[in-house]
Backbone bond lengths (Angstrom), bond angles and torsions (degrees), N, CA, C in turn:
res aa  C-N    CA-C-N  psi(-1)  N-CA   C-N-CA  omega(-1)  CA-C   N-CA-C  phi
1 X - - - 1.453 - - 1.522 109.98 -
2 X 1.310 125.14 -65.62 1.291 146.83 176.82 2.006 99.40 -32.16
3 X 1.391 111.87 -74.30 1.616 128.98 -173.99 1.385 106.59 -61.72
4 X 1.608 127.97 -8.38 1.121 126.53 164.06 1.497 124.01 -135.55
5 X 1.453 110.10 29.36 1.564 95.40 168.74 1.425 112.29 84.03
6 X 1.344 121.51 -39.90 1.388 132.14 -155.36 1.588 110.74 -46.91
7 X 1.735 120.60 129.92 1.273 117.00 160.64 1.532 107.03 -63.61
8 X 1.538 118.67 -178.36 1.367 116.52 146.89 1.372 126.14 -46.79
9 X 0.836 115.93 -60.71 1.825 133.00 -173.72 1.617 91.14 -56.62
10 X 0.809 115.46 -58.79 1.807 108.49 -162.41 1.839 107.44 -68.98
11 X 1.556 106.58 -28.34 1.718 105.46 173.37 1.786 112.65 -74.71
12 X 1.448 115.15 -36.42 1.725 126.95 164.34 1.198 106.80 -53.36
13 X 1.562 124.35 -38.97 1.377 98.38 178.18 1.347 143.66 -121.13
14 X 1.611 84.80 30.05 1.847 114.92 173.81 1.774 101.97 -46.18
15 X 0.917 134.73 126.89 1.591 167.44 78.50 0.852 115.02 -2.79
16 X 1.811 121.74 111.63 1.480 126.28 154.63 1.312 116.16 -54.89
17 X 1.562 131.55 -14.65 1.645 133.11 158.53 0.982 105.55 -63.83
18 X 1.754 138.95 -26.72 1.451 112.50 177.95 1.855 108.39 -85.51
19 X 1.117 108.14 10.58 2.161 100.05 -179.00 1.138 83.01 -99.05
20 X 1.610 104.92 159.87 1.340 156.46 158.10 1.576 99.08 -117.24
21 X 1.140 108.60 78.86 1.839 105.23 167.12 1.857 110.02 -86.25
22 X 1.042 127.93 -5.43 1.097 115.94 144.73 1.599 131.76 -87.10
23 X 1.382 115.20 -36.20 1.515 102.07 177.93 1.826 97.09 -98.11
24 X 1.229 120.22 7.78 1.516 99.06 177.55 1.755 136.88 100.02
25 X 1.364 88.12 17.85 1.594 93.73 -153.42 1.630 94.52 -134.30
26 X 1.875 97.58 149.22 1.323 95.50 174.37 1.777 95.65 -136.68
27 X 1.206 109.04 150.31 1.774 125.51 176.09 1.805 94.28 -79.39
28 X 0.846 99.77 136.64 1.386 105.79 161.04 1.540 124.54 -128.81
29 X 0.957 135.47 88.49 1.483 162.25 -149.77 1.523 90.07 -100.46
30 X 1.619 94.77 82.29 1.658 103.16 147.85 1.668 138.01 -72.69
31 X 1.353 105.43 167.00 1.716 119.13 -177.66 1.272 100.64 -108.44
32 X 1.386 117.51 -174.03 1.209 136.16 177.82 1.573 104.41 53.28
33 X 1.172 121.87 54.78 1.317 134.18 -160.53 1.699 130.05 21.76
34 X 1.651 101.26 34.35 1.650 110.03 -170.80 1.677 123.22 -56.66
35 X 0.565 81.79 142.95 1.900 71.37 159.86 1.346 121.50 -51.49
36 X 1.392 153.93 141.13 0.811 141.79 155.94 1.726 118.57 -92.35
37 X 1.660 109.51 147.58 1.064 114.72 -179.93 1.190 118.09 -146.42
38 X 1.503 137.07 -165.21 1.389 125.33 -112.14 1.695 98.45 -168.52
39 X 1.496 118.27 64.60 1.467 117.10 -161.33 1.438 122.66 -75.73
40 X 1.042 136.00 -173.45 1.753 134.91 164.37 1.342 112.62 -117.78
41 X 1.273 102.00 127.43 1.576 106.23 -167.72 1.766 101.90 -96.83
42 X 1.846 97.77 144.71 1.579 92.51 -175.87 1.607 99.61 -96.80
43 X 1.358 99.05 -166.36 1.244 109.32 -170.78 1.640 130.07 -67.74
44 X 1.356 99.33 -24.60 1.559 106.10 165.21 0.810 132.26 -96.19
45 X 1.971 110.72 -4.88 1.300 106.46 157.33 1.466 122.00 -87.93
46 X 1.013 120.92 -8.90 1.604 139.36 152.53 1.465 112.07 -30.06
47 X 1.263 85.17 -74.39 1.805 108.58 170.03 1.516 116.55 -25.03
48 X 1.847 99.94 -74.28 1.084 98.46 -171.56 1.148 135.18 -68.30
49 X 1.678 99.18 -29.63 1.530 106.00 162.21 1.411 142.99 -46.63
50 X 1.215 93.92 -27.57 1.371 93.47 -164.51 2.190 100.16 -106.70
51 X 1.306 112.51 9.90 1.456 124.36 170.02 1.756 88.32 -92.98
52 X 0.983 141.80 -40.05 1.302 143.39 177.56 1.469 117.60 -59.90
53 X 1.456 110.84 -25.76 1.233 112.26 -172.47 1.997 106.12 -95.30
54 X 1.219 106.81 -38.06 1.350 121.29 -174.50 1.650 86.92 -79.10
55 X 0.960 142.54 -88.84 1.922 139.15 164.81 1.787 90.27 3.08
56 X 1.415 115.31 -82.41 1.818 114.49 -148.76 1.514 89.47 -115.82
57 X 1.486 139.42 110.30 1.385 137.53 -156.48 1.178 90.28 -119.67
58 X 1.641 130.20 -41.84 0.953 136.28 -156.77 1.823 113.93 -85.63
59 X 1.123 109.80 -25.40 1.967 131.39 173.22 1.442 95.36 -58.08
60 X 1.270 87.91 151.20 1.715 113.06 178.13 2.023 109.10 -99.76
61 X 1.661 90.45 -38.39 1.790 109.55 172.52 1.414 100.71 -84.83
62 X 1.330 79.84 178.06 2.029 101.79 -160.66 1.643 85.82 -96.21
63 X 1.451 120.44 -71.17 1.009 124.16 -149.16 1.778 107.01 -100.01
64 X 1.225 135.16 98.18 1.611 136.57 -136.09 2.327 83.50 -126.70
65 X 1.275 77.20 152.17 1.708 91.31 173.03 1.667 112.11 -77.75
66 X 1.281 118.19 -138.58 1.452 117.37 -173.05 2.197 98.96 -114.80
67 X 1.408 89.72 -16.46 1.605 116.18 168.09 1.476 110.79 -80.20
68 X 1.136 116.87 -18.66 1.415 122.29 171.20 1.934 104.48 67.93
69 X 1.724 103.73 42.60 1.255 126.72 172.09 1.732 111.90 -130.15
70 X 1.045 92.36 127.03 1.677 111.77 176.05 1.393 119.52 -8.65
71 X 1.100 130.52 98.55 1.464 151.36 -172.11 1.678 90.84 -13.73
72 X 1.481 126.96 158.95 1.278 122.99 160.58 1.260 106.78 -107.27
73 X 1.412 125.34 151.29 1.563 127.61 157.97 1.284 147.12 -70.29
74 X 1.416 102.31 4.62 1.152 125.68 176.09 1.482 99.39 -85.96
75 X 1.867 109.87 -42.50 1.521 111.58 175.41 1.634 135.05 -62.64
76 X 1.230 72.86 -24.01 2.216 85.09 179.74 1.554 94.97 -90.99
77 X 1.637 118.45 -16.95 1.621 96.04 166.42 1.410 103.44 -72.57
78 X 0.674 150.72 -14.67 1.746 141.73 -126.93 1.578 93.76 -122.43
79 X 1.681 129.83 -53.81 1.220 158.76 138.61 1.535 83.91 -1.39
80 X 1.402 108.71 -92.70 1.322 125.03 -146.83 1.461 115.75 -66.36
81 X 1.751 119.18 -34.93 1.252 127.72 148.19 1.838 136.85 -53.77
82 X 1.420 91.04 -23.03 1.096 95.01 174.83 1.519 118.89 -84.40
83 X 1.351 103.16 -41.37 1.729 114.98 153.05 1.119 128.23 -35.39
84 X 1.535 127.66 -26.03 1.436 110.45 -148.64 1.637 75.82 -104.39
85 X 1.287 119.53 -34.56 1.672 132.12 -156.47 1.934 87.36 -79.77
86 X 1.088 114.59 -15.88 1.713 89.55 165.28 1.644 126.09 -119.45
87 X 0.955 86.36 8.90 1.493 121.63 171.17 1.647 110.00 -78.22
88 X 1.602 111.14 -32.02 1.357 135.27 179.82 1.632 111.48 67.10
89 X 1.545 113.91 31.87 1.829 139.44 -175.11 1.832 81.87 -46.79
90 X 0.833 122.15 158.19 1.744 117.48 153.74 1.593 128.94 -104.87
91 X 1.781 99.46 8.78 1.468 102.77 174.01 1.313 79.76 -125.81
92 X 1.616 101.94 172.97 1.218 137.81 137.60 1.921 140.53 -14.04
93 X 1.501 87.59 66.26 1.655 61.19 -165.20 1.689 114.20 -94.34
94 X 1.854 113.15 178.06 1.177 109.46 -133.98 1.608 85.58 -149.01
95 X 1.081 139.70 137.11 1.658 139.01 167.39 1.229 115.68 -46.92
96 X 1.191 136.81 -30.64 1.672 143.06 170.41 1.177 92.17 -67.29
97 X 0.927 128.75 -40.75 1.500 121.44 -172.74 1.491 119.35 -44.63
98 X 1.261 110.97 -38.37 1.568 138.22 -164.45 1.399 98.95 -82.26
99 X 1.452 138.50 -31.79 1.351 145.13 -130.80 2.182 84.96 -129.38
100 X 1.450 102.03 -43.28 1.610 90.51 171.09 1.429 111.25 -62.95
101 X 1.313 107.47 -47.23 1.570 118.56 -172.99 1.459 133.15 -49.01
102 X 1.754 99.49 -26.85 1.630 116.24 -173.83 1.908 81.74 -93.31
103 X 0.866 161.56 -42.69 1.364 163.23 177.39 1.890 106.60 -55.70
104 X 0.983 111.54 -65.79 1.391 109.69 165.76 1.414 120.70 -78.07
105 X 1.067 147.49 -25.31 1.787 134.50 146.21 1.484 97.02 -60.50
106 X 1.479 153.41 -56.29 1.344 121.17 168.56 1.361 127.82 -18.54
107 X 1.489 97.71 -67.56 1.705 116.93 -170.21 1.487 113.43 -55.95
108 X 1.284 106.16 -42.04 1.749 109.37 174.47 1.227 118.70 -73.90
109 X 1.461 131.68 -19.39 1.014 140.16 -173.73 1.798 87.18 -84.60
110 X 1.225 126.12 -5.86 1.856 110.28 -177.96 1.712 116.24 91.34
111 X 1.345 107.29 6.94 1.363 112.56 -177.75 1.694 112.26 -63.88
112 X 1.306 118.73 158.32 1.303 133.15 -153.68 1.987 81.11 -79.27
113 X 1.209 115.84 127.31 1.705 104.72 151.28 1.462 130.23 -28.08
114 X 1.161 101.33 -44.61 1.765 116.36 -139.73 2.070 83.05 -87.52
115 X 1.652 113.40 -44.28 1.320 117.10 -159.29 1.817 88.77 -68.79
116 X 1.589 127.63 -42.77 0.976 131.66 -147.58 1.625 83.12 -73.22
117 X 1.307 137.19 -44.43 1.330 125.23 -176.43 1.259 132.66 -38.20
118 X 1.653 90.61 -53.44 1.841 118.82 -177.72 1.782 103.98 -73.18
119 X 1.448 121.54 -31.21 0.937 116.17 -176.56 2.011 125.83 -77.94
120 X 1.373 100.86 -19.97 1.608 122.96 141.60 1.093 122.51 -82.08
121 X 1.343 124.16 -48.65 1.879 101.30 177.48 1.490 95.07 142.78
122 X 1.646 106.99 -27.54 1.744 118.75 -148.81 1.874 94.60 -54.68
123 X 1.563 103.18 119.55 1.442 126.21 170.91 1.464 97.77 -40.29
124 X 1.861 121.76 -74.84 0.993 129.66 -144.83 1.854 88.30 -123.06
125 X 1.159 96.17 149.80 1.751 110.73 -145.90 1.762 90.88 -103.04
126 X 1.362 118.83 0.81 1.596 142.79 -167.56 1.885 84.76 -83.36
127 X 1.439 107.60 -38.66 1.417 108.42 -176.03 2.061 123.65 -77.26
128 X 1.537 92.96 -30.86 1.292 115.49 -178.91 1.677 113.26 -84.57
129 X 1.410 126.60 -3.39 1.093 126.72 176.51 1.631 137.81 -103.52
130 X 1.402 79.88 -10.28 1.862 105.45 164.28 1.715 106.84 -64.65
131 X 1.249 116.96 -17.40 1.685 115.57 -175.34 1.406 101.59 -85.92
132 X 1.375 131.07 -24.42 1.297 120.60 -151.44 1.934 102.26 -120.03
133 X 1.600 102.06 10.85 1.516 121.62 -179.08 1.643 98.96 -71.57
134 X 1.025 107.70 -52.39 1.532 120.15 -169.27 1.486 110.19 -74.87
135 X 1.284 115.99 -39.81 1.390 113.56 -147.85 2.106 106.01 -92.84
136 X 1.343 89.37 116.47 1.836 90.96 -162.66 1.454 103.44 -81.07
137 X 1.674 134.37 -12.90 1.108 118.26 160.73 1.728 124.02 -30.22
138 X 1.703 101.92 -38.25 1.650 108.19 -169.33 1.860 98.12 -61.61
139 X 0.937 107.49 16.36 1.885 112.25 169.23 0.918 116.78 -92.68
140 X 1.540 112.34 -57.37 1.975 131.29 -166.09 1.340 97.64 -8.61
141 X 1.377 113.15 -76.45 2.039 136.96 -156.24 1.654 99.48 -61.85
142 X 1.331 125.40 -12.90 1.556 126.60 -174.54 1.762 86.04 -44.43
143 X 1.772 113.94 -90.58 0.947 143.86 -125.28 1.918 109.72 -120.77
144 X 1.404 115.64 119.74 1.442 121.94 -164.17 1.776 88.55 -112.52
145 X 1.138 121.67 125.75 0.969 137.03 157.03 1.854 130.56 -83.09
């Protein structure tokens, strides 16, 4: 979720038609009428993917219940809450959480606005610019000493 932006809804309804486990690539078929786009998968997600596929061979989704039916969202809250609480986070954490977070580690990392948009999906770029409010790296390049 986090390495791709992903809402809930858009990680439930990952499709082994959207991997390329040989060249590396995953479709990412956004909601909220996003753009859709088209990521590069690293090497451990390679990995894991493809233990997921030999595990559930027979699923059409990536991420399948114990029914071997489409992850629930109630479960990736629970997942993700349960994470933060052993993690010992001191709030609440929440799956959006993960999806702000890959948007702002972009931005701090110096990423272009406009790429960080396309690289979430965000329609209107009014949404993609709240990440790069905070982040004072977007200074570094001001000033050469």
């Amino acid at each position: 979720m986090f390495r791709h932006g992903l809402r809930t809804a858009e990680l439930i309804a990952l499709k082994w038609s959207y991997v390329d486990l040989k060249e590396g690539y995953i479709e990412i078929h956004r909601v909220k009428h996003g753009h859709n786009t088209t990521h590069p998968l690293r090497e451990i997600e390679l990995r894991a993917l493809h233990q997921l596929k030999r595990n559930y061979p027979e699923s059409s989704y990536i991420f399948v219940s114990e029914r071997k039916t489409p992850i629930a969202t109630r479960t990736i809250r629970h997942i993700i809450a349960r994470a933060g609480k052993l993690a010992e986070i001191p709030f609440p954490v929440h799956p959006h959480q993960l999806r702000h977070g890959c948007g702002y580690y972009l931005a701090s990392r110096g990423h272009d606005t406009r790429a960080i948009q396309d690289y979430l999906g965000h329609k209107n770029i009014h949404h993609t610019v709240r990440y790069t409010q905070i982040s004072p790296t977007r200074f570094e390049s001001f000033w050469q000493d």
